[in-house]
Phi, psi and omega in degrees: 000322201280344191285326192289302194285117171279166170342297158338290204290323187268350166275321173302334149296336186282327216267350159294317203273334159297316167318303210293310212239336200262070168218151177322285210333328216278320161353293208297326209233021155227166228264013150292349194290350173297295193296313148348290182294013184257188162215003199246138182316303183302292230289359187264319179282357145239021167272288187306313157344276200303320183278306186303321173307328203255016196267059178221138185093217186255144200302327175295325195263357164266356168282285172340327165264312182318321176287328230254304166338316184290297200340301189283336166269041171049021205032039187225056172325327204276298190292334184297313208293308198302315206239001174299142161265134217310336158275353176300326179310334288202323160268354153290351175316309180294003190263163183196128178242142197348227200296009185266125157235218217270342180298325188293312191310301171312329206263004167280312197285304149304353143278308169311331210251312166314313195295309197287338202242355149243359173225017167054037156085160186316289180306313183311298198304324173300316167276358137310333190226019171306125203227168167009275151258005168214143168268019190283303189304340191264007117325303174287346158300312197304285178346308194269350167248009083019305191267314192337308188294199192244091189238180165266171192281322200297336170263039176281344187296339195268004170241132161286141193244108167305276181318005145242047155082021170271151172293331220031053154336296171304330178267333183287334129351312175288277172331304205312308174311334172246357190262302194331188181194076162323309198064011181239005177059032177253259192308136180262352157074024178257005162267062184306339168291353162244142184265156161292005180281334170308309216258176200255163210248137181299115198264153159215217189288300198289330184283307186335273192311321187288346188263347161277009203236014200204352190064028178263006170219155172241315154293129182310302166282136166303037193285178155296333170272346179286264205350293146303004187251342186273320185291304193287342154298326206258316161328322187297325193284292189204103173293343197265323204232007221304329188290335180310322177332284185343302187297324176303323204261288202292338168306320189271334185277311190289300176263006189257012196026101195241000000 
């Protein structure tokens, strides 16, 4: 198809496909709809934290935990992280999403609470170290003060480094969730100190394959460098927004198997 299609043509086909998908509807059958049940600033950015981290594989059974995640934080993220005690931890034990179990979950839990009680929370840490058009570096920053405390090593796997050539997929999946600003009730837009112009699109299997199939990509793998190369093409597309795509690539690989 991309063979077919001039520039013109292909945002106007992407940005219909943004119509079609960046809506509540889209809610129902993703694992935002977690983040979704809060109203409160903490309790939604670390309810979307804790799902986006755990958000690989099939989509049903990562809501299904993800929901099960509040549950053992009482459904009240925020306060758990702030105010728990050391025996509280102790029911997080039984959880386990493939290689995420309940030792990673505690030890997430004791880095948010660290993150919130010396670095003044998740959004200060991004934006800080934030750069022009991109949040790849304030990932890897999040990663090394994340870490900062006395943690195990096996969960360090569960945060991603973009500067050793990974997509982060999952944290760009986050950002995307707390920076964007839609106006459709998907992205919830409350980390108003970063623009979406910052932010880099979640490449995974389905989005990866519908932008090479579409030529906005070329590298075979789903790394940090197809990632930058996806950002600059989709950039071309809408420099203010580049991230809306996402709903376009992955709307066309999940449900239109494109």
């Amino acid at each position: 198809m991309a063979n077919f299609l001039n520039i013109t043509e292909l945002k106007d086909f992407l940005d219909s496909k943004v119509v079609q998908y960046n809506n509540s509807r889209f809610i129902e059958s993703d694992p935002i709809q977690v983040p979704h049940q809060f109203n409160k600033k903490e309790d939604i950015e670390i309810a979307a934290f804790l799902t986006a981290t755990i958000a690989w594989g099939n989509r049903k059974s990562i809501i299904k935990n993800a929901k099960y995640m509040m549950q053992l934080l009482d459904n009240s993220p925020y306060d758990f992280v702030m105010n728990h005690q050391e025996t509280d931890l102790e029911q997080l034990l039984p959880f386990v999403h493939r290689t995420f179990n309940g030792n990673d979950f505690i030890q997430f839990i004791k880095c948010l609470r660290y993150i919130y009680e010396t670095h003044l929370g998740l959004e200060n840490v991004f934006s800080k170290h934030a750069e022009t058009n991109s949040l790849q570096k304030s990932i890897h920053q999040l990663k090394k003060v994340f870490f900062e405390i006395e943690h195990l090593a096996r969960t360090q796997k569960h945060i991603s480094d973009p500067l050793k050539n990974s997509a982060a997929k999952r944290i760009n999946m986050f950002l995307r969730w707390m920076v964007r600003r839609d106006n459709a009730g998907v992205d919830f837009g409350i980390w108003t100190s970063l623009s979406p112009a910052q932010l880099s699109c979640p490449l995974d299997v389905h989005s990866g394959n519908v932008a090479r199939k579409l030529g906005l990509l070329h590298r075979k793998q789903n790394d940090g460098k197809a990632l930058l190369e996806l950002d600059s093409a989709l950039r071309k597309l809408d420099a203010q927004d580049p991230v809306k795509y996402d709903f376009a690539l992955f709307g066309l690989g999940v449900f239109e198997g494109f």
